[in-house]
C-alpha positions in Angstrom: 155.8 104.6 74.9 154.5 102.3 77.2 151.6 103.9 79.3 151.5 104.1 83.1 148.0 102.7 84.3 146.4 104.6 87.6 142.8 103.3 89.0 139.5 104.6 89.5 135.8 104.1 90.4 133.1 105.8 88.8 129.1 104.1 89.0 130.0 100.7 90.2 132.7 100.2 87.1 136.3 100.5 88.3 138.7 101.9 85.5 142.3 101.5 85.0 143.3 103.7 82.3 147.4 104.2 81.1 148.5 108.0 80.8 148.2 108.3 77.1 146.4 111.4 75.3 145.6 112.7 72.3 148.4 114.8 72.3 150.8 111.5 72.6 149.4 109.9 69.9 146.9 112.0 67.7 147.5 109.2 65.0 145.7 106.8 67.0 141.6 107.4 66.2 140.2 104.4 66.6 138.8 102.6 69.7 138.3 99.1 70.0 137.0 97.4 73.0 136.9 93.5 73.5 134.8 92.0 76.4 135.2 89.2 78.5 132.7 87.8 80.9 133.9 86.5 83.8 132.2 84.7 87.7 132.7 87.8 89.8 133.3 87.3 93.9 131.6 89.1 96.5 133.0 92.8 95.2 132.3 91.8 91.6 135.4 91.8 90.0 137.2 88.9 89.1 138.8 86.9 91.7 141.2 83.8 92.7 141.3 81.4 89.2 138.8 84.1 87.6 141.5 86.8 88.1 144.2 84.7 86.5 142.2 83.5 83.5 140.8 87.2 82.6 144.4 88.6 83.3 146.0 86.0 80.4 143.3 86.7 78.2 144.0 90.4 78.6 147.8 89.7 77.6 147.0 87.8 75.0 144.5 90.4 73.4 147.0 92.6 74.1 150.2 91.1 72.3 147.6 90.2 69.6 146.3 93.6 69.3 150.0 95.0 69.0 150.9 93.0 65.7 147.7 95.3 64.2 149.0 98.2 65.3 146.6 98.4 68.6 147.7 100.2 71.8 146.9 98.5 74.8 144.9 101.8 77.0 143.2 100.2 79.8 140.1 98.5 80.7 137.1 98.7 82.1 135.6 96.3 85.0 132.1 96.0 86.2 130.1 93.0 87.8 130.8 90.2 85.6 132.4 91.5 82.6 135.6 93.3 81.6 136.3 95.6 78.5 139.8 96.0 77.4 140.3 99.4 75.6 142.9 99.8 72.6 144.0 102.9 70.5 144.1 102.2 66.8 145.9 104.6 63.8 143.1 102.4 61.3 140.2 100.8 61.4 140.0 97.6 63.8 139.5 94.1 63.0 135.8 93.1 63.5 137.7 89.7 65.5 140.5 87.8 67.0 141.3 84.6 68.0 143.2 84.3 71.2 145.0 80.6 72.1 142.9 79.6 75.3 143.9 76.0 75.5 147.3 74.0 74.1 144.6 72.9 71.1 141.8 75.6 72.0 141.5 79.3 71.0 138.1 81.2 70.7 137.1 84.4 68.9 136.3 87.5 71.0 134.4 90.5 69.0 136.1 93.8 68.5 133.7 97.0 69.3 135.0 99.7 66.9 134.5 103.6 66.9 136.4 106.3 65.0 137.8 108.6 67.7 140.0 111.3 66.1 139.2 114.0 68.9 139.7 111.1 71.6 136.3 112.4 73.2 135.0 108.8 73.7 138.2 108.1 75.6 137.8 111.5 77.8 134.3 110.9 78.8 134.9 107.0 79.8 138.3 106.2 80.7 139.7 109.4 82.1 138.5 110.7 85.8 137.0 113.7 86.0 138.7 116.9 87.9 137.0 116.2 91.5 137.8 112.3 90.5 141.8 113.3 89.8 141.9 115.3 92.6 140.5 112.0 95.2 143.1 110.1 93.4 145.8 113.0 93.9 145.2 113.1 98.1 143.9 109.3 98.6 147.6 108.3 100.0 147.3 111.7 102.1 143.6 111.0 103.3 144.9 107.5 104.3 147.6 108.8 106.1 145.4 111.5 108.1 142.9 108.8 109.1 145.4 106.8 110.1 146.3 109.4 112.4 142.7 109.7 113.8 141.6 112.4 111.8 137.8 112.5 111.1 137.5 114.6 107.6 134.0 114.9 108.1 134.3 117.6 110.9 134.7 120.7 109.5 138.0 123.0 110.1 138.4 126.5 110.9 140.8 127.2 108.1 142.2 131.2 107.4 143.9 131.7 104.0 146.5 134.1 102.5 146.8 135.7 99.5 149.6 137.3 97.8 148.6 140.3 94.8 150.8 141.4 92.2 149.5 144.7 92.6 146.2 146.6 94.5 144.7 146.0 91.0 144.7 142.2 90.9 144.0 142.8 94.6 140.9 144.7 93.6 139.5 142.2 90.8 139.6 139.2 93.5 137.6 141.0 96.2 134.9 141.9 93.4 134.8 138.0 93.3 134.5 136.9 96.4 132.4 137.4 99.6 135.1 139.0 102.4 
């Protein structure tokens, strides 16, 4: 399964991560990350030439990767450098030499970590709930602004709710301030 890759931003890094989980693939318990440095432009990410060069590198560590079993899950960007993030069902290779030239290649360091409960992968590569949820409405938030909404005013908003029964009805009310 090829994954489906969604962005984010989290502490100046910007994330694109591919929809794969544990639950996917529980075989795959390794991580391996390869960095490449790169001359960021004025946002810090790689741009014009720079963008092209890190982007083939990226393939190529990718196709690479795949003969070893690795599964391509995203990477990582922040001022400078990028990490590209694999899934392994083994232990990584500590190296691998990617062509860079018609008579060039160079060797790029593997960073491995055994990852069975994908909890490394959770913490850094997936958004959090409030993070999901600003990628969820960002299209709609667009839209509204668009329209001249200001969604720093606050709204007068009234709610409905629908019980099963006056017990459930009951519970809620204990729970919040009517």
């Amino acid at each position: 399964m090829e994954p489906n890759y969604s962005l984010f931003f989290r502490n100046g890094k910007l994330v694109n991560y591919g929809n794969i989980s544990q639950l996917d693939r529980p075989d795959l318990v390794f991580v391996a990350k390869a960095s490449f440095s790169f001359e960021p432009d004025a946002n810090g990410r790689p741009g014009g030439k720079e963008f092209d060069r890190i982007g083939q590198l990226e393939t190529a560590l990718i196709n690479e990767l795949a003969r070893h079993k690795g599964v391509h899950v995203g990477h990582i960007t922040k001022t400078g450098v990028m990490e590209v993030v694999f899934r392994f069902p083994q232990e990584t290779p500590k190296s691998v030499s990617l062509k860079t030239g018609f008579f060039k290649s160079q060797n790029f360091s593997l960073e491995s970590l055994n990852d069975p409960e994908w909890s490394w992968h959770k913490k850094e590569m997936l958004p959090t709930v409030e993070e999901q949820t600003d990628i969820s409405y960002r299209m709609l938030y667009a839209k509204l602004a668009e329209a001249g909404d200001d969604n720093s005013k606050p709204r007068n908003v009234e709610f409905a709710a629908t019980f099963f029964s006056a017990e459930d009805r009951g519970l809620f009310l204990k729970d919040v301030e009517v």
